[in-house]
Every structure is written in C-alpha cells, then in structure tokens.
C-alpha positions as CSV (number, residue, x, y, z in Angstrom):
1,X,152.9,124.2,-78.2
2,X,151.6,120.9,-76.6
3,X,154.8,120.2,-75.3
4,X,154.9,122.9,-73.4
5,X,151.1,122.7,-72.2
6,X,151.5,121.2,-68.6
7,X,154.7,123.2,-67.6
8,X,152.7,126.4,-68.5
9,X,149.5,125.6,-66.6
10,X,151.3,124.6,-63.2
11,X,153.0,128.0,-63.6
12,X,149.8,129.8,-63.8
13,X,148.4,128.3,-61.2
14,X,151.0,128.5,-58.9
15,X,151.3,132.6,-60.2
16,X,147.6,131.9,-59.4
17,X,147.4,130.6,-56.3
18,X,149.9,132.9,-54.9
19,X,148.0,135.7,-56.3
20,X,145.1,134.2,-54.2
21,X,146.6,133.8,-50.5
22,X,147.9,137.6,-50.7
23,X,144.4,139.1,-52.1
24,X,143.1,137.1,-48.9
25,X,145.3,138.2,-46.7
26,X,145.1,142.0,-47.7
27,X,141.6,142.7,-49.1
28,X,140.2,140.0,-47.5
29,X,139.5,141.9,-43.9
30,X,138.7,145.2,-45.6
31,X,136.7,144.5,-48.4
32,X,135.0,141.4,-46.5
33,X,135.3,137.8,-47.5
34,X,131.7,137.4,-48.7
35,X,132.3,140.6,-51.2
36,X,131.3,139.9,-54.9
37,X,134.8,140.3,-56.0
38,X,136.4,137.2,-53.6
39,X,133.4,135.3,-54.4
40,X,133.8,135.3,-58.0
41,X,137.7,134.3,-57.6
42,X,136.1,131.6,-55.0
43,X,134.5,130.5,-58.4
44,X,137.5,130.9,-60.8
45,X,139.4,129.1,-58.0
46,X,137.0,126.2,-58.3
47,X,137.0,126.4,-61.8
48,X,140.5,125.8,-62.4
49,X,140.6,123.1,-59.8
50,X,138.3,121.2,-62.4
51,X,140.2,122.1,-65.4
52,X,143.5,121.0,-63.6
53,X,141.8,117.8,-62.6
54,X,140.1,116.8,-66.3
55,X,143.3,118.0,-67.6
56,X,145.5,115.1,-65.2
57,X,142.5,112.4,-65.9
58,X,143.3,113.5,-69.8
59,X,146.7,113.1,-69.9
60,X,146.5,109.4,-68.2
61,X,144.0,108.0,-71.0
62,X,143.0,110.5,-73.8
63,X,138.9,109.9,-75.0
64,X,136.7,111.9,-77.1
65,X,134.7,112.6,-73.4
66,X,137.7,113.3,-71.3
67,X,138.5,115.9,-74.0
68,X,135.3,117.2,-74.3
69,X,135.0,117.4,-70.3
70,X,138.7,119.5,-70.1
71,X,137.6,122.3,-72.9
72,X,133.7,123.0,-71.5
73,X,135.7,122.8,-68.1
74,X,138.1,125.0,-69.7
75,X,135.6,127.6,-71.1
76,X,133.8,128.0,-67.6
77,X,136.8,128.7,-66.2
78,X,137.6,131.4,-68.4
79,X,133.9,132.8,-68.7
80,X,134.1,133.1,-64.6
81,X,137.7,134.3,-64.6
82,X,136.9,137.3,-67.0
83,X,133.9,138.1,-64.7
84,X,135.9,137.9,-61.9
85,X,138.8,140.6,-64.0
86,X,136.2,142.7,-64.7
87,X,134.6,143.3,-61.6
88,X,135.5,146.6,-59.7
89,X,135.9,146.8,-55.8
C-alpha cells in the first residue's frame, strides 16, 4: 500500500483542486465567497496544503516528529474535510 501512497495523494489533490476552481467559479458568485460552506473548503484547502507539505518533508528524512507532524496534520485535515462534506448550502 505504501508504494502506492504518493501517486494516490497527488491524484486526489489534483481531483481536489480541480473540484475547487469549478465550485469557485459556479457557486462562488451565487452563494457568495464568504459563505460557511467555501470557508470550510478554504480550510480543508489549507489543511491539505500542510499535510502535502509534512508529507514531502517526511519522505526527504523520516523522524519520529516529522511523522507525528504528517498524521495530527493528517487528522485535521480530515476532521475539517468531513465538516466541510457535511455542511448543506
């Protein structure tokens, strides 16, 4: 499974990131870009950016705190992406 880790995650977030720029482009002027549901994918956005970036510092030199720093990173990305899932327009 760990071989496959890295290909995985820069499909998602490309998936992701695409997923982004048309939810911008289409809900952005009708639901406004301060509403609660952009904001929260503003968040998960950020969230990722930091798992993505402990996950490259990781992969350079592996220690106990670079791994610990890429799962909490991992978890609050996942904690704000399920509040971000689960909130309605």
């Amino acid at each position: 499974m760990m071989k496959f880790h890295i290909p995985i995650a820069l499909l998602g977030t490309t998936i992701i990131i695409i997923h982004a720029g048309i939810n911008l482009k289409e809900l952005g002027p009708v639901l406004g870009y301060v509403h609660l549901k952009l904001i929260s994918g503003y968040l998960s956005f950020l969230l990722l950016a930091t798992v993505l970036y402990a996950g490259y510092l990781r992969h350079f030199k592996a220690s106990g705190f670079r791994r610990k720093f890429h799962l909490l990173s991992a978890m609050l990305f996942f904690a704000a992406f399920l509040l971000h899932m689960f909130i309605w327009f």
